[in-house]
PDB file of N, CA, C and O in Angstrom:
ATOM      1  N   UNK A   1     -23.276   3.802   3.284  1.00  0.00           N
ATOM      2  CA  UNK A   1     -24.535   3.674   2.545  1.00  0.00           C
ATOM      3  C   UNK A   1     -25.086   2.276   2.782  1.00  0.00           C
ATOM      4  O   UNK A   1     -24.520   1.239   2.438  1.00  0.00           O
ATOM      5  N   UNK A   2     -26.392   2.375   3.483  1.00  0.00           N
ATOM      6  CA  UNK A   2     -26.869   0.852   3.703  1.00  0.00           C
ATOM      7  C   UNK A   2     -27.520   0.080   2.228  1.00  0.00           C
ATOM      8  O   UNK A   2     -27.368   0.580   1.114  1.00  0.00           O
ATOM      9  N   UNK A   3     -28.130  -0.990   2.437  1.00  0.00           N
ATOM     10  CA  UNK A   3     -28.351  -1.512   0.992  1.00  0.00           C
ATOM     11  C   UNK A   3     -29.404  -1.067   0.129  1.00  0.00           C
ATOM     12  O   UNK A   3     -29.582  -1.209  -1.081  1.00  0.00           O
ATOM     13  N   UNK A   4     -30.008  -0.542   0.954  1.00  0.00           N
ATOM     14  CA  UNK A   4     -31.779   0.028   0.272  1.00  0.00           C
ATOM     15  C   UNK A   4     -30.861   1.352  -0.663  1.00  0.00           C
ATOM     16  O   UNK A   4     -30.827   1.442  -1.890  1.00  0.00           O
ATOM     17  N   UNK A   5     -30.315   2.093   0.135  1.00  0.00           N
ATOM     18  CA  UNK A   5     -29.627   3.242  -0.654  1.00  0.00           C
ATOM     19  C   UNK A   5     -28.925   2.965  -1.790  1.00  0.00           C
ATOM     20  O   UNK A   5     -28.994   3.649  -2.811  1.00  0.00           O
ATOM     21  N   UNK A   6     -28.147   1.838  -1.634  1.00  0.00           N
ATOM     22  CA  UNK A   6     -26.848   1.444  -2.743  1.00  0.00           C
ATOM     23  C   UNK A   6     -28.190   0.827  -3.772  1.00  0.00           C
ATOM     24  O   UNK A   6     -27.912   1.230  -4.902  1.00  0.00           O
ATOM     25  N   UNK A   7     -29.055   0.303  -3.813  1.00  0.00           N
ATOM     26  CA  UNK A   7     -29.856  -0.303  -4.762  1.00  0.00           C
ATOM     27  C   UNK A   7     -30.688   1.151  -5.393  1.00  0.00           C
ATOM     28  O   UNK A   7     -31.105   1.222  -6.549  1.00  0.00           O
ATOM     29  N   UNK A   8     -30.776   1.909  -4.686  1.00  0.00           N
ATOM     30  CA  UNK A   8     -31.716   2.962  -4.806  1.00  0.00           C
ATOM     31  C   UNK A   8     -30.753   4.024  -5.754  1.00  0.00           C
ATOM     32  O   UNK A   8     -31.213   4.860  -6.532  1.00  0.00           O
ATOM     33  N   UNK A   9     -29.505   3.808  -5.525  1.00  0.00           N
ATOM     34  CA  UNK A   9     -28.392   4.942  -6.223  1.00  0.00           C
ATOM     35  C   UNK A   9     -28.135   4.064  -7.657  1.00  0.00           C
ATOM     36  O   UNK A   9     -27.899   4.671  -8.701  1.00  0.00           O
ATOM     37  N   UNK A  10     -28.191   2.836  -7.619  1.00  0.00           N
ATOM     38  CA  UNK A  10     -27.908   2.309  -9.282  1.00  0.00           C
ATOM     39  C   UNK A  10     -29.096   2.363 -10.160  1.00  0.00           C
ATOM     40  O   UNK A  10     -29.069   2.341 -11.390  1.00  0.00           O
ATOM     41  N   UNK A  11     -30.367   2.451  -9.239  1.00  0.00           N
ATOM     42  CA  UNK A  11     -31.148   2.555 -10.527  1.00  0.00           C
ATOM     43  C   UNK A  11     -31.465   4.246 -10.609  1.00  0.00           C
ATOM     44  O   UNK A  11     -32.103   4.574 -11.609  1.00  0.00           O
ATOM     45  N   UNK A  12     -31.226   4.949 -10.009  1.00  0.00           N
ATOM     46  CA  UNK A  12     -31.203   6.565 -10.122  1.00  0.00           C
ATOM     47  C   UNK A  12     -30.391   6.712 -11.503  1.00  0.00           C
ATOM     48  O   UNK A  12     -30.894   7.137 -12.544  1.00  0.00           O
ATOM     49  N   UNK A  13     -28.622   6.159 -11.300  1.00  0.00           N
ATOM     50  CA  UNK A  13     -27.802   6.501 -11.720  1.00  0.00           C
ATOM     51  C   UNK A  13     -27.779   5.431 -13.108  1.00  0.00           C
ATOM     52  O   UNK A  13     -27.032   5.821 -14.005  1.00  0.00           O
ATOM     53  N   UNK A  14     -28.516   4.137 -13.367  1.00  0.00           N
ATOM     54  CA  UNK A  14     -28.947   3.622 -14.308  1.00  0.00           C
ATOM     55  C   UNK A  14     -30.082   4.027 -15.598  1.00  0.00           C
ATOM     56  O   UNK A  14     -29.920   3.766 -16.790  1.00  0.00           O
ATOM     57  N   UNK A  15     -31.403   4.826 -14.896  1.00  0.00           N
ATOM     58  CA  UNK A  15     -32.519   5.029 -15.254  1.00  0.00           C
ATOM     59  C   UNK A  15     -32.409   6.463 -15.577  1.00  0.00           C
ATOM     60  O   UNK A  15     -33.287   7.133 -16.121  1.00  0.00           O
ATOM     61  N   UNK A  16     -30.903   6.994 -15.075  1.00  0.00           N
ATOM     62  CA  UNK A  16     -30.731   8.642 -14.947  1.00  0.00           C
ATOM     63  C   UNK A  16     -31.734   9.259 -14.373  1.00  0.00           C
ATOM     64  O   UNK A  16     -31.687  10.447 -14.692  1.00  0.00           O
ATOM     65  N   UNK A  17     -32.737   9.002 -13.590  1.00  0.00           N
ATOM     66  CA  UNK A  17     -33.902   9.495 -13.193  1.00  0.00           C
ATOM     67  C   UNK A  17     -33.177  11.237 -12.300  1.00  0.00           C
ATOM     68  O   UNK A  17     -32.202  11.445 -11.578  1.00  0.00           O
ATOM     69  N   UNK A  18     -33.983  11.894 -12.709  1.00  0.00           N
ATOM     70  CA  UNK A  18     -34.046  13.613 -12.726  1.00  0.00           C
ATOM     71  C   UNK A  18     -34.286  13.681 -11.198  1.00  0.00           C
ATOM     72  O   UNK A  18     -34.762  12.599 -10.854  1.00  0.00           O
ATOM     73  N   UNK A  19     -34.176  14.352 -10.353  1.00  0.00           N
ATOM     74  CA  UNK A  19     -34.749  14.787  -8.954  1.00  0.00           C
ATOM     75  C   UNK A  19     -34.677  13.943  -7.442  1.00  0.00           C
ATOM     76  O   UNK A  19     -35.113  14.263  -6.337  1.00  0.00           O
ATOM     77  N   UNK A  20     -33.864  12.621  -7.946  1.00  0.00           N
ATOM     78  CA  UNK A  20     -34.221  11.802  -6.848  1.00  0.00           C
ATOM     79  C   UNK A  20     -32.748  11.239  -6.275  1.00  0.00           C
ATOM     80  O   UNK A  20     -31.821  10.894  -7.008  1.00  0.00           O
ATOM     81  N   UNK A  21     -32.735  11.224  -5.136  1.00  0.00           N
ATOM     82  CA  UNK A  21     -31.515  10.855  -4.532  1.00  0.00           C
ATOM     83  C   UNK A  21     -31.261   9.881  -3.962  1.00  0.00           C
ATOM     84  O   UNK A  21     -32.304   9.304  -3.654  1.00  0.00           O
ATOM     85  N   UNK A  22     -30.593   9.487  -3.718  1.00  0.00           N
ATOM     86  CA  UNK A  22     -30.483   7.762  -2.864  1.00  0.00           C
ATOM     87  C   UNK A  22     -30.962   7.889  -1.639  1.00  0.00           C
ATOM     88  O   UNK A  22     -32.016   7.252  -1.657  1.00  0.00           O
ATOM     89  N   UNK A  23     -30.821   8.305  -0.662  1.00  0.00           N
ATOM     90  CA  UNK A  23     -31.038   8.797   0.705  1.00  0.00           C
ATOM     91  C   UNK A  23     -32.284   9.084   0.658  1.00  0.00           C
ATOM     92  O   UNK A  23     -32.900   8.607   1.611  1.00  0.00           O
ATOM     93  N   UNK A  24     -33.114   9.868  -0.308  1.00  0.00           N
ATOM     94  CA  UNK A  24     -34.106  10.296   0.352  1.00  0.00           C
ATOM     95  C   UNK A  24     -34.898   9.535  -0.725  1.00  0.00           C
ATOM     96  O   UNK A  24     -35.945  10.181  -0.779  1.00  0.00           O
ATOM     97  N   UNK A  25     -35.001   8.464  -1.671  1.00  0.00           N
ATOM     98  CA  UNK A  25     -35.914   8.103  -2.970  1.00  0.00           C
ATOM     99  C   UNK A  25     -36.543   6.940  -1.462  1.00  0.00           C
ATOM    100  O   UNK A  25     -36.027   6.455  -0.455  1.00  0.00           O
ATOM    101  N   UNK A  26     -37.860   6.934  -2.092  1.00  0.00           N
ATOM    102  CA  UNK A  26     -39.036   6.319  -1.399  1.00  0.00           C
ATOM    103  C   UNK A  26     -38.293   4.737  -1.580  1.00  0.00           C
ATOM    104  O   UNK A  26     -38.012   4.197  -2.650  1.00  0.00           O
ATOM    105  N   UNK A  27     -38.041   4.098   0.040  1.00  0.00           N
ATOM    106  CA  UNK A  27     -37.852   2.915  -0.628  1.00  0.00           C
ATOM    107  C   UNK A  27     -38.458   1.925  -0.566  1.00  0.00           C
ATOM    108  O   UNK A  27     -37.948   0.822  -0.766  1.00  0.00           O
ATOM    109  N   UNK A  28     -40.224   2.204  -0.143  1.00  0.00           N
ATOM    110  CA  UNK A  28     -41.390   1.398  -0.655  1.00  0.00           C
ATOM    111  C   UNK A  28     -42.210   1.570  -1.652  1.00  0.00           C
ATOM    112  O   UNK A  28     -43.159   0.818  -1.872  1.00  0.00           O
ATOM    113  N   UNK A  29     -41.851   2.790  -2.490  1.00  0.00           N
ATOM    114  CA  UNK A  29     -42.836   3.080  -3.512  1.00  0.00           C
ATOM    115  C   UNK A  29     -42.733   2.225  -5.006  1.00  0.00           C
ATOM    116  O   UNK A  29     -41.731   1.998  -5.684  1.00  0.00           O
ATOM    117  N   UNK A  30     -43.703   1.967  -5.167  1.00  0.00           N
ATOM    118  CA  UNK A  30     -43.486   0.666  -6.085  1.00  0.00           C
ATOM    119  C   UNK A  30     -43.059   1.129  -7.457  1.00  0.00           C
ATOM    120  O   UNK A  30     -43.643   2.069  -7.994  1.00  0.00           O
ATOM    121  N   UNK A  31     -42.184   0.578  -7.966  1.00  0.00           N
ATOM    122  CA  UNK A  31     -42.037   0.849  -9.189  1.00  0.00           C
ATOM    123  C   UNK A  31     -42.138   1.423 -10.740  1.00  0.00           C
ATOM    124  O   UNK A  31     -41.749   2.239 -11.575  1.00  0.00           O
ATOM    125  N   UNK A  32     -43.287  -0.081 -10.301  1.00  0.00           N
ATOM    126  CA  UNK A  32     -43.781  -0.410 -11.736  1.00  0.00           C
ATOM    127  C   UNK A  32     -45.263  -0.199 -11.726  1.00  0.00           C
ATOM    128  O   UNK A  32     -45.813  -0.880 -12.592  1.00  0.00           O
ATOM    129  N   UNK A  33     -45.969   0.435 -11.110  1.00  0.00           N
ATOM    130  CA  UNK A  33     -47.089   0.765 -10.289  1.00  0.00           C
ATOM    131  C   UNK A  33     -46.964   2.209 -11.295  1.00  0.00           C
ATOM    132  O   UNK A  33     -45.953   2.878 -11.508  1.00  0.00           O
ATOM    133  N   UNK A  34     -48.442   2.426 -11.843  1.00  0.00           N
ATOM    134  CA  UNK A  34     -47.931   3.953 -12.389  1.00  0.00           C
ATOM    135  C   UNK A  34     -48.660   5.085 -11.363  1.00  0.00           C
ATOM    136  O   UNK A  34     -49.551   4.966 -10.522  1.00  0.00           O
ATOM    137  N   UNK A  35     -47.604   6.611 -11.979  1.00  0.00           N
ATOM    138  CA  UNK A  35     -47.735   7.483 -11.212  1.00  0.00           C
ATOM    139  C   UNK A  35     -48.810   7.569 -10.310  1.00  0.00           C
ATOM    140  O   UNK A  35     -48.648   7.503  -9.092  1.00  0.00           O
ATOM    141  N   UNK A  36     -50.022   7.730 -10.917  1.00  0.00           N
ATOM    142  CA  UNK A  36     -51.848   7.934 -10.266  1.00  0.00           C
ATOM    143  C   UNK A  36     -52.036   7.081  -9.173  1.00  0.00           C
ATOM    144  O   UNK A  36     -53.076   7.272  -8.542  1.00  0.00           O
ATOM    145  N   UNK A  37     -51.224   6.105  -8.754  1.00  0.00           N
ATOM    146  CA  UNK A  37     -51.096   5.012  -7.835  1.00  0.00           C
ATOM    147  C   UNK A  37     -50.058   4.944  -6.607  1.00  0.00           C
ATOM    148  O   UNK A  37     -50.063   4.096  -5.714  1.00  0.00           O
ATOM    149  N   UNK A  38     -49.078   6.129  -6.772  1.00  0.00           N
ATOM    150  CA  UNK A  38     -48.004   5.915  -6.112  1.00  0.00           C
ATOM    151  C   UNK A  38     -46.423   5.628  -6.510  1.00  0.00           C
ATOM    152  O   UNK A  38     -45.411   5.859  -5.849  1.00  0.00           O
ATOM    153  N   UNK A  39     -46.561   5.080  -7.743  1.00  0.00           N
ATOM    154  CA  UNK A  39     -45.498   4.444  -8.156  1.00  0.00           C
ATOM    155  C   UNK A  39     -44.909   4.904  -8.999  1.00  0.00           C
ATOM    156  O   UNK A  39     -45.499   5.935  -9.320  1.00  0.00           O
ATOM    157  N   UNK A  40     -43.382   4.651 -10.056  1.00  0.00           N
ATOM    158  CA  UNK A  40     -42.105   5.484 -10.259  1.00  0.00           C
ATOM    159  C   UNK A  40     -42.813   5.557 -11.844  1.00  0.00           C
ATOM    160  O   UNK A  40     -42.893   6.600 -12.492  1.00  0.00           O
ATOM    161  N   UNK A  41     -43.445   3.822 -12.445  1.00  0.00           N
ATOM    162  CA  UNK A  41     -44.294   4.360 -13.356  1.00  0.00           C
ATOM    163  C   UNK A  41     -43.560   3.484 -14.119  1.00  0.00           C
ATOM    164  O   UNK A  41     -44.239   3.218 -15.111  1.00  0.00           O
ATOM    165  N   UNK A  42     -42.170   2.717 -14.156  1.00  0.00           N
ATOM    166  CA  UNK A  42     -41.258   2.216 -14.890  1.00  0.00           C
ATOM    167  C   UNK A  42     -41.870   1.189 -15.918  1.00  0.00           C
ATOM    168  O   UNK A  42     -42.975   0.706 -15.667  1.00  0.00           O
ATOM    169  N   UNK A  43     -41.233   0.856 -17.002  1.00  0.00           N
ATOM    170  CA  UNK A  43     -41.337  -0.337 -17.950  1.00  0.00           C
ATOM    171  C   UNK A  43     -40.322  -1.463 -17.985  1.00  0.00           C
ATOM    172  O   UNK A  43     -39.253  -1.579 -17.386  1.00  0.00           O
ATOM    173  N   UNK A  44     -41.075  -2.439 -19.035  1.00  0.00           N
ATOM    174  CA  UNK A  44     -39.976  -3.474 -18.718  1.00  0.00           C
ATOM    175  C   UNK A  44     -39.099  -3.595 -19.532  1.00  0.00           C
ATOM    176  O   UNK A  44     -38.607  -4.705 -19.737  1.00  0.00           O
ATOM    177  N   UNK A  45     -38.564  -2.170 -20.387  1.00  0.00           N
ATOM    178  CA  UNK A  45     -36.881  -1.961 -20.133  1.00  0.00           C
ATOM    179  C   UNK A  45     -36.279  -1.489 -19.092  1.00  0.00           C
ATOM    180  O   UNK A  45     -35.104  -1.716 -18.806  1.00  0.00           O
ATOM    181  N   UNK A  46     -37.101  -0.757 -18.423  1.00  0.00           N
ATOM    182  CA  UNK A  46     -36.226  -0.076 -17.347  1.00  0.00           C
ATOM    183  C   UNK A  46     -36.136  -1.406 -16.509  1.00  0.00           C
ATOM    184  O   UNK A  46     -34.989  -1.481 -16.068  1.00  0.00           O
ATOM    185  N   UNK A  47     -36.837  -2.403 -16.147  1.00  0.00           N
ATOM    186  CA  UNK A  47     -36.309  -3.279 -15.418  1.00  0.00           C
ATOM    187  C   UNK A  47     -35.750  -4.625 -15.623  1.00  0.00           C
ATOM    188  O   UNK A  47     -35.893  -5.637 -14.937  1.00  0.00           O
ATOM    189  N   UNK A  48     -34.926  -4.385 -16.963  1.00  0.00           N
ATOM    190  CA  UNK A  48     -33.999  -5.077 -17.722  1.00  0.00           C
ATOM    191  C   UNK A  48     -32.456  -4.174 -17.041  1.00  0.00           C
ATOM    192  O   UNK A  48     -31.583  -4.643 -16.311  1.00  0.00           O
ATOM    193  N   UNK A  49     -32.574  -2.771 -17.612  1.00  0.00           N
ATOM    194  CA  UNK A  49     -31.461  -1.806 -16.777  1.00  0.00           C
ATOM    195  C   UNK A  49     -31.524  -2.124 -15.285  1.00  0.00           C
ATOM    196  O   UNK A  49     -30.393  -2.280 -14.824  1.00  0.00           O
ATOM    197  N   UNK A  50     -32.378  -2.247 -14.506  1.00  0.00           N
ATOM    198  CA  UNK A  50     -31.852  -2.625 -13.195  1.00  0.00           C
ATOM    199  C   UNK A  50     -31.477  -3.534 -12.845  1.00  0.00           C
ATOM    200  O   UNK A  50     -30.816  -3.620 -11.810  1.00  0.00           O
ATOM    201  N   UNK A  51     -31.833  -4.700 -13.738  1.00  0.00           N
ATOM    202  CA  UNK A  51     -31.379  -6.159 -13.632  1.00  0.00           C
ATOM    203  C   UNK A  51     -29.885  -6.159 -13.969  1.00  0.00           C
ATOM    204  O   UNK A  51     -29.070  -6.836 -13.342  1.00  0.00           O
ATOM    205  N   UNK A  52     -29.546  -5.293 -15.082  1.00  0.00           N
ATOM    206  CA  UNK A  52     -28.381  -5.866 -15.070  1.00  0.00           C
ATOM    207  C   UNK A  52     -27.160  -4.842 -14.466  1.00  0.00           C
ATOM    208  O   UNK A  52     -25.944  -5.031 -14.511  1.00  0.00           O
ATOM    209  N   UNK A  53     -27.882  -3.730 -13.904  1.00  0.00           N
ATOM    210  CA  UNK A  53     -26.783  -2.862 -13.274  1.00  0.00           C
ATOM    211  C   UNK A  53     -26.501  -3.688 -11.714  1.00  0.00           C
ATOM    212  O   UNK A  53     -25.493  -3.862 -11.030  1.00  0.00           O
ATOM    213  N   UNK A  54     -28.516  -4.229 -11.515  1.00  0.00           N
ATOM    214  CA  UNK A  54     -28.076  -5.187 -10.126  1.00  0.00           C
ATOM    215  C   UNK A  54     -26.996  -6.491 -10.195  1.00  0.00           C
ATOM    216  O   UNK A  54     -26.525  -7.032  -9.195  1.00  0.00           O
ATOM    217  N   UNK A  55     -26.733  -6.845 -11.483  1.00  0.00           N
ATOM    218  CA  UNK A  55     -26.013  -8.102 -11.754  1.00  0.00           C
ATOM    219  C   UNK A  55     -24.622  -8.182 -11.436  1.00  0.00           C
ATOM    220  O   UNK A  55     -23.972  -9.005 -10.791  1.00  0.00           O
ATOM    221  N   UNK A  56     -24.208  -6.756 -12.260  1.00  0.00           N
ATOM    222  CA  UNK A  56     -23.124  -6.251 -12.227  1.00  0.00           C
ATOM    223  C   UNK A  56     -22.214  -5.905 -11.063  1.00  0.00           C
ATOM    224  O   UNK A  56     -21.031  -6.204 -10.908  1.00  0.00           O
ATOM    225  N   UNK A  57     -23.291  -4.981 -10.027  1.00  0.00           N
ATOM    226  CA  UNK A  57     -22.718  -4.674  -8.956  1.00  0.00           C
ATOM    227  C   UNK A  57     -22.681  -5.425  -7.726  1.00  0.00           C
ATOM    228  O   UNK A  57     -21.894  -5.235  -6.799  1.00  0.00           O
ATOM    229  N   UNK A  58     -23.533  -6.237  -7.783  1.00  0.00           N
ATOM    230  CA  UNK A  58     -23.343  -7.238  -7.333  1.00  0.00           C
ATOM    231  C   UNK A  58     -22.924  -8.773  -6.904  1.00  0.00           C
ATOM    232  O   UNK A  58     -22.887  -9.445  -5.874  1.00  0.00           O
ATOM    233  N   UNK A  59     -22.604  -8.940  -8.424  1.00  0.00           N
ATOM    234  CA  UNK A  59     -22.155 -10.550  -8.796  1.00  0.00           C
ATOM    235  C   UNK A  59     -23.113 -10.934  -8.544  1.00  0.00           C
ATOM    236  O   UNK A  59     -22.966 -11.425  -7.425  1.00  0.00           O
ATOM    237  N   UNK A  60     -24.450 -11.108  -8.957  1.00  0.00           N
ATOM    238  CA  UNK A  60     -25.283 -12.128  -8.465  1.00  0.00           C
ATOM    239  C   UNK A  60     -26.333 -12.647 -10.119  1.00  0.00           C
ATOM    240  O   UNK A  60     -26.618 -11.937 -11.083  1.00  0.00           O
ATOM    241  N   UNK A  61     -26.578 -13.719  -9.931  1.00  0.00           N
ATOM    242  CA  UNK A  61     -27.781 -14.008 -10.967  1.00  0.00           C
ATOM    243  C   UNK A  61     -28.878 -13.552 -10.888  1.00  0.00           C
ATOM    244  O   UNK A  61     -29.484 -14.279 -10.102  1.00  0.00           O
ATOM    245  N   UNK A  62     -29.523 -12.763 -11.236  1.00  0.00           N
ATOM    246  CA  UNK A  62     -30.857 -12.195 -11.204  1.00  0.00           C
ATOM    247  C   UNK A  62     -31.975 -13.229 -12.530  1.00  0.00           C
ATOM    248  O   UNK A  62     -33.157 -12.982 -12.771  1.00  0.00           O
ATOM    249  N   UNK A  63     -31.481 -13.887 -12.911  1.00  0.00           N
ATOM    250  CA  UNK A  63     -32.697 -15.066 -13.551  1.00  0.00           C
ATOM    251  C   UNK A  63     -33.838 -15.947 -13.260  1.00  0.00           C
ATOM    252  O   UNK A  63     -34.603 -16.758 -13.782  1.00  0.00           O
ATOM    253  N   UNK A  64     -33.477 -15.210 -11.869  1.00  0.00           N
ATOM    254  CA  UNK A  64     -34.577 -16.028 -10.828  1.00  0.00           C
ATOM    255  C   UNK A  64     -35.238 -15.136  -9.851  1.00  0.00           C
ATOM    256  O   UNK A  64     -35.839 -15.486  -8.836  1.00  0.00           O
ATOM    257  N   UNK A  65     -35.078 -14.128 -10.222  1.00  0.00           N
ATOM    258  CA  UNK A  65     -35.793 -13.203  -9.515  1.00  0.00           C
ATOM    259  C   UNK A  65     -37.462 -13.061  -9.731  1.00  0.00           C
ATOM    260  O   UNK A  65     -37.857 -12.878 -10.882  1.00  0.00           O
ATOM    261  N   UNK A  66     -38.361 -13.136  -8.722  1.00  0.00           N
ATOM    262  CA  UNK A  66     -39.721 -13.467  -8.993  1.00  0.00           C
ATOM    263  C   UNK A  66     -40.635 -11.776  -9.294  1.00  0.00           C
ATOM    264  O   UNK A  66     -40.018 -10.714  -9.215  1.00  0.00           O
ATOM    265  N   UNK A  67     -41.525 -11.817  -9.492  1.00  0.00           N
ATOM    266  CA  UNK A  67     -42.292 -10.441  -9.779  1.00  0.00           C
ATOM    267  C   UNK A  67     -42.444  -9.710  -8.584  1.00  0.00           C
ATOM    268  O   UNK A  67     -42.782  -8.530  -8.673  1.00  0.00           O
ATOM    269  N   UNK A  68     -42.166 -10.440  -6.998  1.00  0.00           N
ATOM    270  CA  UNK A  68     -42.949  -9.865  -5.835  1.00  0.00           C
ATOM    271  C   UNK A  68     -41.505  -9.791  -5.605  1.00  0.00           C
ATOM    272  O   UNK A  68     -41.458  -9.599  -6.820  1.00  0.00           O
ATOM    273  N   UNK A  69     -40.269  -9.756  -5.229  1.00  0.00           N
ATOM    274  CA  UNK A  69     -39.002  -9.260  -5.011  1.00  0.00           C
ATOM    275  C   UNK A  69     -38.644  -7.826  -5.880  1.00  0.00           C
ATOM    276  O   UNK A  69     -37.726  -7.059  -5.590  1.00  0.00           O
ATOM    277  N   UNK A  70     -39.739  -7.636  -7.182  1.00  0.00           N
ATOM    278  CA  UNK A  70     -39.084  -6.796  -8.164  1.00  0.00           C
ATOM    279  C   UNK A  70     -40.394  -5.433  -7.857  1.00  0.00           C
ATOM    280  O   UNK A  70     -40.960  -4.687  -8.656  1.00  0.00           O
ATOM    281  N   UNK A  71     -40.494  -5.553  -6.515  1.00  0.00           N
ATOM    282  CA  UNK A  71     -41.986  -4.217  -6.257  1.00  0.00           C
ATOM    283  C   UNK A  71     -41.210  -2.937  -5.892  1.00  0.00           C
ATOM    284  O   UNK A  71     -41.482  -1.961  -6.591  1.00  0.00           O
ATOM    285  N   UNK A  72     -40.147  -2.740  -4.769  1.00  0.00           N
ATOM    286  CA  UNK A  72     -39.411  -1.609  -4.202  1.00  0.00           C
ATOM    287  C   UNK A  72     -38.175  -1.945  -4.282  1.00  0.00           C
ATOM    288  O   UNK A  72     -37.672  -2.974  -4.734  1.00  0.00           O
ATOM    289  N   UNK A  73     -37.626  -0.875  -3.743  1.00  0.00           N
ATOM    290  CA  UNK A  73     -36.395  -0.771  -3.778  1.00  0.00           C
ATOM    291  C   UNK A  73     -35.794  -1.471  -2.458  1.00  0.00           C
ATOM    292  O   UNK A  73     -34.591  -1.713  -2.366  1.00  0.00           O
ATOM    293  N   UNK A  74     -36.689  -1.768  -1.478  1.00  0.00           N
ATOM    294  CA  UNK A  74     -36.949  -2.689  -0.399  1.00  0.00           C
ATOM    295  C   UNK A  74     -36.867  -4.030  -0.518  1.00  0.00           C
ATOM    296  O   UNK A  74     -36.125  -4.847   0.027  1.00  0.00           O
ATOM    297  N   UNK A  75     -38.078  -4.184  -1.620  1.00  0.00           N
ATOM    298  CA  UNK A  75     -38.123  -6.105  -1.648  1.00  0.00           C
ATOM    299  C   UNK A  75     -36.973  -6.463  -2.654  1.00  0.00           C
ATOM    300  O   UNK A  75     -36.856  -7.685  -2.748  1.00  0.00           O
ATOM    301  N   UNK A  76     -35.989  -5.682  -3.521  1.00  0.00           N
ATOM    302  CA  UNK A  76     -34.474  -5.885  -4.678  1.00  0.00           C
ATOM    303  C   UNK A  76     -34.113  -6.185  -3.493  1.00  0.00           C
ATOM    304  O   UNK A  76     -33.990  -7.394  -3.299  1.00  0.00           O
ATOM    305  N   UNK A  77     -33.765  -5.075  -2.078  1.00  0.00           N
ATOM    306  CA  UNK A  77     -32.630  -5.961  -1.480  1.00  0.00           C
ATOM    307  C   UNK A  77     -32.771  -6.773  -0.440  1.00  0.00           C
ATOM    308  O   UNK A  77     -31.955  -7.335   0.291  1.00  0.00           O
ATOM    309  N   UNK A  78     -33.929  -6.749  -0.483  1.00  0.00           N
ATOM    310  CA  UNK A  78     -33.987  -8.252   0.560  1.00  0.00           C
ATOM    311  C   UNK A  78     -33.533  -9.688  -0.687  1.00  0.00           C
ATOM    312  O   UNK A  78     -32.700 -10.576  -0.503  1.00  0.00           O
ATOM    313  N   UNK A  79     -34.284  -9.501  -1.718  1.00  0.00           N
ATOM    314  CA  UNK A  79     -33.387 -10.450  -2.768  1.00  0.00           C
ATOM    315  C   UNK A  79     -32.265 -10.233  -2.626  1.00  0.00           C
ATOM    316  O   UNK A  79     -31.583 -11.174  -2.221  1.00  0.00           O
ATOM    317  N   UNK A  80     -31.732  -9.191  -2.836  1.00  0.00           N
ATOM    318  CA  UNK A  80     -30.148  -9.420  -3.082  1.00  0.00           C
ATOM    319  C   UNK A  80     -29.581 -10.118  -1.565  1.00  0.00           C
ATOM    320  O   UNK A  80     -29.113 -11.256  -1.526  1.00  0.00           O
ATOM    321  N   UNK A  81     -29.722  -9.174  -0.269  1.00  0.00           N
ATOM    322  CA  UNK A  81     -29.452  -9.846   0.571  1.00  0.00           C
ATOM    323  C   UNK A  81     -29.474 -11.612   1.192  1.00  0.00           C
ATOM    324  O   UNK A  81     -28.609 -12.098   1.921  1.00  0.00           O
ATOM    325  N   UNK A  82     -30.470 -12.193   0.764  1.00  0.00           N
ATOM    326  CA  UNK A  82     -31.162 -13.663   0.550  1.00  0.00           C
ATOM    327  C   UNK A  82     -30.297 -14.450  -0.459  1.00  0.00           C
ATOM    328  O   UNK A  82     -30.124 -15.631  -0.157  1.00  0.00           O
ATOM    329  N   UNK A  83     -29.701 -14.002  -1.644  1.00  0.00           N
ATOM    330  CA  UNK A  83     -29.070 -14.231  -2.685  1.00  0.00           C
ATOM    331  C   UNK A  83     -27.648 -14.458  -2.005  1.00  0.00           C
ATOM    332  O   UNK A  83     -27.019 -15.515  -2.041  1.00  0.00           O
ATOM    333  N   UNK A  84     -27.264 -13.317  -1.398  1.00  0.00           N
ATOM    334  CA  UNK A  84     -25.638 -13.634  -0.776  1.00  0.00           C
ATOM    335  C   UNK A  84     -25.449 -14.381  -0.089  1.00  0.00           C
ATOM    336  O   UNK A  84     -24.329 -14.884  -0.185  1.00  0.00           O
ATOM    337  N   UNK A  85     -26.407 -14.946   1.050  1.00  0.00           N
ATOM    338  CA  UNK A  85     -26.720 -15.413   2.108  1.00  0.00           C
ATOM    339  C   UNK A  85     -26.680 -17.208   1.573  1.00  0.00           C
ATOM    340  O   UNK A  85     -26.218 -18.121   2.257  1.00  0.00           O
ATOM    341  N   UNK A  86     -27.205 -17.326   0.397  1.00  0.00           N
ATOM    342  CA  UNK A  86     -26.871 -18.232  -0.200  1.00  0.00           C
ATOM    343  C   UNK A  86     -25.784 -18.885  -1.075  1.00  0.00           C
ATOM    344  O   UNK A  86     -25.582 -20.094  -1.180  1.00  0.00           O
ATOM    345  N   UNK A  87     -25.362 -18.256  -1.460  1.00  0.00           N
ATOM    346  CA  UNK A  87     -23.582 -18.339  -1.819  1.00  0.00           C
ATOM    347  C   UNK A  87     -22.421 -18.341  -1.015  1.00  0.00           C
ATOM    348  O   UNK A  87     -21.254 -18.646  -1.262  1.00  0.00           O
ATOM    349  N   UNK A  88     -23.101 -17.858   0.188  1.00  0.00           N
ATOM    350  CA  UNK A  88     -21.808 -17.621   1.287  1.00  0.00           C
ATOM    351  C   UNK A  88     -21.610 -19.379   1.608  1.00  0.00           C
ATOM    352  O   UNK A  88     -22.482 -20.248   1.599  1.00  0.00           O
ATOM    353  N   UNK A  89     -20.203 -19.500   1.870  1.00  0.00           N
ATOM    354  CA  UNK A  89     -19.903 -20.707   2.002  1.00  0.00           C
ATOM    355  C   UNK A  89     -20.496 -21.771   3.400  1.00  0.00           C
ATOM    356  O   UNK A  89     -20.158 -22.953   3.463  1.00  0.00           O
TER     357      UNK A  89
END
């Protein structure tokens, strides 16, 4: 499972979202963007739950995560990826 998927399966399996699978969930469709627009439609609890399922599974600080990293399931893991990249010794 590459990273777009593994980010795409915790907030499925976080948000319990009905119908959508890791493999095949859109992983440019924006979020927080509502339905009529394209987007999943989410609030900002649900992206409190992804923050901290991303925290979790990842070891990483998400306190610094900016609004334009938090659009797809695309721009989470280029953060996350950027994030490791920086901790690595």
């Amino acid at each position: 499972m590459n990273l777009p998927e593994h980010i795409a399966k915790i907030i499925i399996e976080r948000l319990e979202l009905e119908g959508f699978d890791a493999q095949t969930f859109p992983k440019d469709m924006l979020l927080f963007a509502p339905d009529e627009h394209g987007g999943l439609g989410l609030d900002s609890l649900a992206s409190l739950e992804i923050i901290a399922g991303l925290s979790t599974e990842f070891s990483l600080p998400f306190d610094d995560v900016a609004e334009d990293d938090f659009h797809t399931v695309n721009t989470l893991a280029a953060y996350v990826e950027r994030k490791k990249k920086e901790q690595a010794p």
